[in-house]
N, CA, C and O of each residue as an XYZ file, in Angstrom:
392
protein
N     140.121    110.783    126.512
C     141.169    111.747    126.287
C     140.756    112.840    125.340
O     141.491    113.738    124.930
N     139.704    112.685    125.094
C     139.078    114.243    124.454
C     139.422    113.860    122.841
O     139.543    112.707    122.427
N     139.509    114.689    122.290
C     139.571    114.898    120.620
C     141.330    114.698    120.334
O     141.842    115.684    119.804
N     142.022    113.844    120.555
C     143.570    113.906    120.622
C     144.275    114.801    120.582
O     144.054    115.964    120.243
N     145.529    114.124    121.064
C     146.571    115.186    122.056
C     147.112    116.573    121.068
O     147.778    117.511    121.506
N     146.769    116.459    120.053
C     147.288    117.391    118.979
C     147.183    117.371    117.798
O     146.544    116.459    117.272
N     147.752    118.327    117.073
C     147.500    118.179    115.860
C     148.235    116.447    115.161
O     149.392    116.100    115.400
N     147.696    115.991    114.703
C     148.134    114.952    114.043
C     148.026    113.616    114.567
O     148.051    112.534    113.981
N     147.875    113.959    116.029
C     147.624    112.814    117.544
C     146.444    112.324    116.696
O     145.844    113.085    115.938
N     145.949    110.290    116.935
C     145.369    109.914    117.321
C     144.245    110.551    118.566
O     144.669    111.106    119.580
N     142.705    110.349    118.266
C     141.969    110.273    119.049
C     141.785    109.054    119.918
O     141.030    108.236    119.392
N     142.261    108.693    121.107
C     142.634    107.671    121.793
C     141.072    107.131    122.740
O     140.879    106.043    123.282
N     140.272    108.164    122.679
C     138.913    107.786    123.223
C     138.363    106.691    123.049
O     138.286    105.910    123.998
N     137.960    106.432    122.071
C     137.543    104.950    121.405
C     138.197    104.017    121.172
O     137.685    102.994    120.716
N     139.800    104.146    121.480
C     140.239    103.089    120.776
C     140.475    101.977    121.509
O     140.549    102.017    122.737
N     140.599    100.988    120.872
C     140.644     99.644    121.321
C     142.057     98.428    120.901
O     142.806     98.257    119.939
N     141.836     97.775    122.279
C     143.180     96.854    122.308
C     143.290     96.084    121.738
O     142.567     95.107    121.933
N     144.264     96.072    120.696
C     144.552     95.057    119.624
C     145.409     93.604    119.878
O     146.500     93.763    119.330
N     145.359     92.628    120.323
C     145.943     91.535    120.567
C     147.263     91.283    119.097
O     147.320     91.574    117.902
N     147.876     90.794    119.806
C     149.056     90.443    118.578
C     149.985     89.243    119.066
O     149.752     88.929    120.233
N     151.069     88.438    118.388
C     151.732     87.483    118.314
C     153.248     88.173    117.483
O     153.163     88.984    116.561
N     154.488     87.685    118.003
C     155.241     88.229    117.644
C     155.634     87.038    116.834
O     155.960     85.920    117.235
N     155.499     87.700    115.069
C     156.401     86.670    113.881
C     157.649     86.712    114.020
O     158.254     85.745    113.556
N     158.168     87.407    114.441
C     159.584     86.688    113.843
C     160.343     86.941    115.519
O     159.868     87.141    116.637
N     161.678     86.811    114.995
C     162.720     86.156    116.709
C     163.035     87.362    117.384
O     162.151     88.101    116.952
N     163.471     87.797    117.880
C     163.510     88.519    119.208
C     164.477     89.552    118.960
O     165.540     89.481    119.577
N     164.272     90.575    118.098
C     165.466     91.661    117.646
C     166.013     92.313    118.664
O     165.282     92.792    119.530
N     167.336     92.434    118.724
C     168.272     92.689    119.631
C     169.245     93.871    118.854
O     169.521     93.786    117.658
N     169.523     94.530    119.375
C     170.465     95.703    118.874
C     172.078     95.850    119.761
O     172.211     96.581    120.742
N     173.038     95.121    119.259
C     174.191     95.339    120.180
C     175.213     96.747    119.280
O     175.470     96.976    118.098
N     175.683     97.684    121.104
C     175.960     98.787    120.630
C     177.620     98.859    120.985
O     178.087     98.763    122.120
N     178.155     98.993    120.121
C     179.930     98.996    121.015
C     179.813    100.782    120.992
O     179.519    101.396    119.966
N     180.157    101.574    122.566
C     180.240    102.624    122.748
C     181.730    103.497    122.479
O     182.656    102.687    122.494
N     182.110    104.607    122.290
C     182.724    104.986    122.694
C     184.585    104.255    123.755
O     185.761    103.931    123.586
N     183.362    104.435    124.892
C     184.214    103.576    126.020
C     184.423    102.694    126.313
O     184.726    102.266    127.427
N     184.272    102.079    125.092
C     184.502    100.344    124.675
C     183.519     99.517    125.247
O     183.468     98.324    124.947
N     182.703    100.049    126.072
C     181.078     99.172    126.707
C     180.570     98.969    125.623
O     180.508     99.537    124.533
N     180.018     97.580    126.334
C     178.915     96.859    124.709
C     177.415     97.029    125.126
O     177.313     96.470    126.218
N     176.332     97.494    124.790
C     174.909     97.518    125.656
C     174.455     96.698    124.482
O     174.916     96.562    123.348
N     173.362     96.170    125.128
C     172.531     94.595    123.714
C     171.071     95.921    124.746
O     171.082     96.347    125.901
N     170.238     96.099    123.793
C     169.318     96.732    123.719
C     167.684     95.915    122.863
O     167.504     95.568    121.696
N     166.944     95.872    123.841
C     165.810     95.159    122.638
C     164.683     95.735    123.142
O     164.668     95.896    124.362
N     163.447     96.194    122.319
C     162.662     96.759    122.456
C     161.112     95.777    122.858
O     160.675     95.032    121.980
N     160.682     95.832    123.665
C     159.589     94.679    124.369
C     158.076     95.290    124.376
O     157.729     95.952    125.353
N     157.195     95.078    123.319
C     156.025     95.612    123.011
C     154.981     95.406    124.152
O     154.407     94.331    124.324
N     154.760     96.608    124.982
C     153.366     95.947    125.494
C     151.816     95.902    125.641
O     151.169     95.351    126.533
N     151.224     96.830    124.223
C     149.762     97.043    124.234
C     149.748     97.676    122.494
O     150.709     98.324    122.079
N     149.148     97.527    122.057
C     148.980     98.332    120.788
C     147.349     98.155    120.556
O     146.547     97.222    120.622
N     147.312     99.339    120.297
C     145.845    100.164    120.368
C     145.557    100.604    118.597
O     146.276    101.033    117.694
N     144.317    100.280    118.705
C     143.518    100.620    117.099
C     143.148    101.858    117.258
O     142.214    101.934    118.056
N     143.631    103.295    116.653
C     142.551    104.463    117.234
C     142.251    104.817    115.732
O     142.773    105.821    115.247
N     141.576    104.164    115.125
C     140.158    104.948    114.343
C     140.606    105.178    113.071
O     140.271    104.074    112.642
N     140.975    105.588    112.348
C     141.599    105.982    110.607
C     142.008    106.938    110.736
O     141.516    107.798    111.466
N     143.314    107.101    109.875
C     144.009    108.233    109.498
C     142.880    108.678    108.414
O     142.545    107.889    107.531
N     142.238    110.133    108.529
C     141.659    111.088    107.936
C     141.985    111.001    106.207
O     141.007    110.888    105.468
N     143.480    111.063    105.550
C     144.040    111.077    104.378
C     144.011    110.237    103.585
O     143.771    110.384    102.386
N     144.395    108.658    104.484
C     144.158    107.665    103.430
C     143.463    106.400    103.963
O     143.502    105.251    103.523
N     142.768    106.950    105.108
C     141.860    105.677    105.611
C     141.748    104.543    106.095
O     140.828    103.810    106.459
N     143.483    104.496    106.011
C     144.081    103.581    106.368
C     143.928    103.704    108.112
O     143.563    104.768    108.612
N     144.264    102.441    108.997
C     144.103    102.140    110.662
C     145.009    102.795    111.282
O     146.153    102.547    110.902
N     144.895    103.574    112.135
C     145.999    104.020    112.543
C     145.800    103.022    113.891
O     144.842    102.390    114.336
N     147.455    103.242    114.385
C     147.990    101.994    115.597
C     148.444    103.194    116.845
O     148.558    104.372    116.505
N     148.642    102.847    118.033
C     149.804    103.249    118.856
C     150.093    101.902    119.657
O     149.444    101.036    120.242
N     151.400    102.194    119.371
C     152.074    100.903    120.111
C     153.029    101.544    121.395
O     154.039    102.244    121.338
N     152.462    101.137    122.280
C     153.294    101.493    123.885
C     154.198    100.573    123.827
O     153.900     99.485    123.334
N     155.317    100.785    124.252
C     156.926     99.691    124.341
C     157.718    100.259    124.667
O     158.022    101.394    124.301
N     158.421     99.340    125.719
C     159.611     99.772    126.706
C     161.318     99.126    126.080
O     161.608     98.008    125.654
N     161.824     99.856    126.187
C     163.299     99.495    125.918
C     163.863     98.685    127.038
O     163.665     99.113    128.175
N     164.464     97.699    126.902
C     165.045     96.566    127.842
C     167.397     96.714    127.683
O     167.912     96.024    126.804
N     167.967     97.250    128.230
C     168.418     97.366    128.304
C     169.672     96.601    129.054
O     169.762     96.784    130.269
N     170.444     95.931    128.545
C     171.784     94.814    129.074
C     172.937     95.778    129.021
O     172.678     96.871    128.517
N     174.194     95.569    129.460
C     174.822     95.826    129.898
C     176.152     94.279    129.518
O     176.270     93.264    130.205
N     176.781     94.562    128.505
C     177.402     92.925    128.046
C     178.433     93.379    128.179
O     179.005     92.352    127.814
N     179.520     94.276    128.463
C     180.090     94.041    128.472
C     181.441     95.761    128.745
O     181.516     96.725    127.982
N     182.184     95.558    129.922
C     182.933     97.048    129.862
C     184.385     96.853    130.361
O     184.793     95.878    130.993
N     185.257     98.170    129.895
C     186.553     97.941    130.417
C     186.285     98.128    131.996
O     185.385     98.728    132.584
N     187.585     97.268    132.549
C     187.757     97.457    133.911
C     188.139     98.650    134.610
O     188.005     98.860    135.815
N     188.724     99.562    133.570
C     188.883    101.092    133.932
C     187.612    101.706    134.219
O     187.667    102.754    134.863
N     186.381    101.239    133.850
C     185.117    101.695    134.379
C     184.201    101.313    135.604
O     183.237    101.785    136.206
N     184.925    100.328    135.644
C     184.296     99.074    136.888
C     184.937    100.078    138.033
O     186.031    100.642    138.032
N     183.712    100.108    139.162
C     183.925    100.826    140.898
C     183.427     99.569    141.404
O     182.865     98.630    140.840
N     183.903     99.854    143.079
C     183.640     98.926    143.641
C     181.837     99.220    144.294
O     181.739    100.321    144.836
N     180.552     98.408    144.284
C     179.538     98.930    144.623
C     179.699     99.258    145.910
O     180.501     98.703    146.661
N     178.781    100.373    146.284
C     178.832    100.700    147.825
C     177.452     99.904    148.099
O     176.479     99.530    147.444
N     178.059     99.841    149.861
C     176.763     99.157    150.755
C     176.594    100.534    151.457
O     177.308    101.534    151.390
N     174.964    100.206    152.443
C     174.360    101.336    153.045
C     175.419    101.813    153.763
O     176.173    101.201    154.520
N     175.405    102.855    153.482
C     176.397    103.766    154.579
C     177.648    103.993    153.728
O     178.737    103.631    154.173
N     177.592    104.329    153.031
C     178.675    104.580    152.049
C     179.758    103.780    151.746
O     180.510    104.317    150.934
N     180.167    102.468    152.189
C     181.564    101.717    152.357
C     181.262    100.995    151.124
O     180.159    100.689    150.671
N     182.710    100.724    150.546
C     182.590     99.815    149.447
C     182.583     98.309    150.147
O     183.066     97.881    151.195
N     181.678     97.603    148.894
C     181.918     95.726    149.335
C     183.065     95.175    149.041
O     183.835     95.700    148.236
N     183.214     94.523    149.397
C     184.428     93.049    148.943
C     183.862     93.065    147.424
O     182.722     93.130    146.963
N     185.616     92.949    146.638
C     185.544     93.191    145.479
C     184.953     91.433    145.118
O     185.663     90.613    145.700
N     184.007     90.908    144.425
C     183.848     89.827    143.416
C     184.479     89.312    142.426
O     184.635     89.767    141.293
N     185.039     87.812    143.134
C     186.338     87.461    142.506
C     186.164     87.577    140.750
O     185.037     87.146    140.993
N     186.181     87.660    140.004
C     186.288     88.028    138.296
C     185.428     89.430    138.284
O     184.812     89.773    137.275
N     185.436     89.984    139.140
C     185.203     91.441    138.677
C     186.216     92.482    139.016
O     186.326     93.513    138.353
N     186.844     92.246    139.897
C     187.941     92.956    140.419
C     188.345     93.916    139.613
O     189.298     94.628    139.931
């Protein structure tokens, strides 16, 4: 990737895949919205890379790639539609979702 992406970017050329173990339990973020929906949100690490020393204090610099995992726990029924099947028609409503 050349001399990094920018000013301040990591040089990602050399760098190398850092193996890791997750210490502690499984952080979860629950969000009550607005529209009274609850989303539980947790962030799921999947590669973290060593690229070379920060220039200033020599210290390792990291990039950690990670995807947001996103639930859905919980909404008023004023928001609930019925899903459509191919062809535009709604399904048979699901008895406790109605």
């Amino acid at each position: 990737m050349g001399s990094g992406g920018g000013p301040g970017m990591p040089d990602l050329s050399n760098a190398e895949i850092v193996d890791f173990t997750v210490e502690s339990g499984e952080n979860r973020v629950r969000l009550k919205l607005k529209d009274g929906s609850v989303l539980e949100v947790k962030m799921e690490i999947v590669t973290i890379l060593r690229a070379g020393s920060d220039g200033n204090t020599g210290l390792p610099s990291y990039v950690v790639q990670a995807t947001n995992i996103i639930r859905l726990v919980s909404c008023p029924k004023e928001l609930r539609k019925a899903p459509l099947r191919s062809g535009g028609q709604p399904h048979q409503p699901i008895p406790g979702f109605s």
